[in-house]
C-alpha positions in Angstrom: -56.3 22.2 -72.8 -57.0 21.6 -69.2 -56.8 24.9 -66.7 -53.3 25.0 -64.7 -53.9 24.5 -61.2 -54.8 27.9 -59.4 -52.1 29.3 -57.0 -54.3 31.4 -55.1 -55.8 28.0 -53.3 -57.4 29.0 -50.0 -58.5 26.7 -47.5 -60.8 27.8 -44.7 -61.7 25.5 -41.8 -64.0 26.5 -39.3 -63.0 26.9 -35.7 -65.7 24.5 -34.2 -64.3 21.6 -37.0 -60.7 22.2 -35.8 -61.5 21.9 -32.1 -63.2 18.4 -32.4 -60.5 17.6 -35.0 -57.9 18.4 -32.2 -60.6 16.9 -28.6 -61.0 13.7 -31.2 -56.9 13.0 -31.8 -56.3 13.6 -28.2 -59.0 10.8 -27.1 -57.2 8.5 -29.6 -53.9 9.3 -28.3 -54.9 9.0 -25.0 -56.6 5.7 -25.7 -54.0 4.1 -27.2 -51.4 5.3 -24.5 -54.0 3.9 -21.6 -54.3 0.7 -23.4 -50.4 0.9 -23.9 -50.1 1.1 -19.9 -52.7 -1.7 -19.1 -50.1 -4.2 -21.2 -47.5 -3.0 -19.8 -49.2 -3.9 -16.3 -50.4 -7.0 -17.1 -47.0 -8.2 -18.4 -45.7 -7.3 -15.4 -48.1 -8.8 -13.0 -48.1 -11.6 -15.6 -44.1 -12.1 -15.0 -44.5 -11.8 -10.9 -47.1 -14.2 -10.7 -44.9 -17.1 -12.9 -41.9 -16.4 -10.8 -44.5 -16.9 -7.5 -45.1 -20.6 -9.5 -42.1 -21.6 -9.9 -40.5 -20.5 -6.4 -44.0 -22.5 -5.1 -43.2 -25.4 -7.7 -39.8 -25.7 -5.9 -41.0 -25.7 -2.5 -43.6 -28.1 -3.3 -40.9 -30.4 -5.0 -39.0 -30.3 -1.7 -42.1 -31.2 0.7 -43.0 -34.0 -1.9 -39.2 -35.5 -1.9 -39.3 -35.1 1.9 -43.0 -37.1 1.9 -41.7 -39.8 -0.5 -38.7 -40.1 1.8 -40.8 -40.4 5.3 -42.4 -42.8 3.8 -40.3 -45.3 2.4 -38.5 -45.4 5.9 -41.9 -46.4 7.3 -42.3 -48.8 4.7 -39.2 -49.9 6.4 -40.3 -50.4 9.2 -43.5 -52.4 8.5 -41.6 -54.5 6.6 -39.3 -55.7 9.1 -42.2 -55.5 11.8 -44.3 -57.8 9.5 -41.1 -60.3 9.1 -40.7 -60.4 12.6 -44.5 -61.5 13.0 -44.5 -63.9 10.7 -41.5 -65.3 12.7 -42.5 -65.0 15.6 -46.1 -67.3 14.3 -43.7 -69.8 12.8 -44.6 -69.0 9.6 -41.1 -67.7 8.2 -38.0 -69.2 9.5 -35.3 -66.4 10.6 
């Protein structure tokens, strides 16, 4: 038959193992928490620089409606600047 397991078990650890047991944990802890922190910070500058793109994605749809509008009024213009030369050469008929 096999021997019952002993109830006097003692477990010894040294005091130098337990103190780089405890220095090692806290590095890891402390790493993970750090690198928790940097996320966190990038998400954030992350979220502030796509609402910066889209407030500058607005403006620039603005200036470009504004650009388009300029110049399809000058187009306008040369257009009825060129008709008028052309009538004024005889070429078109008014």
């Amino acid at each position: 038959m096999s021997k019952p397991i002993n109830d006097n078990f003692n477990l010894t650890i040294s005091v130098p193992f337990l103190a780089k047991i405890i220095v090692i944990t806290g590095l890891v802890v402390g790493g993970w928490y750090q690198a928790q922190m940097r996320f966190i910070s990038m998400e954030r500058a992350i979220s502030e620089l796509h609402a910066e793109v889209i407030v500058l994605n607005q403006k620039m749809s603005e200036m470009e409606r504004e650009h388009v509008q300029e110049l399809e009024s000058h187009n306008e213009i040369l257009e009825q600047e060129n008709k008028n030369l052309l009538q004024r050469l005889g070429i078109r008929k008014p």
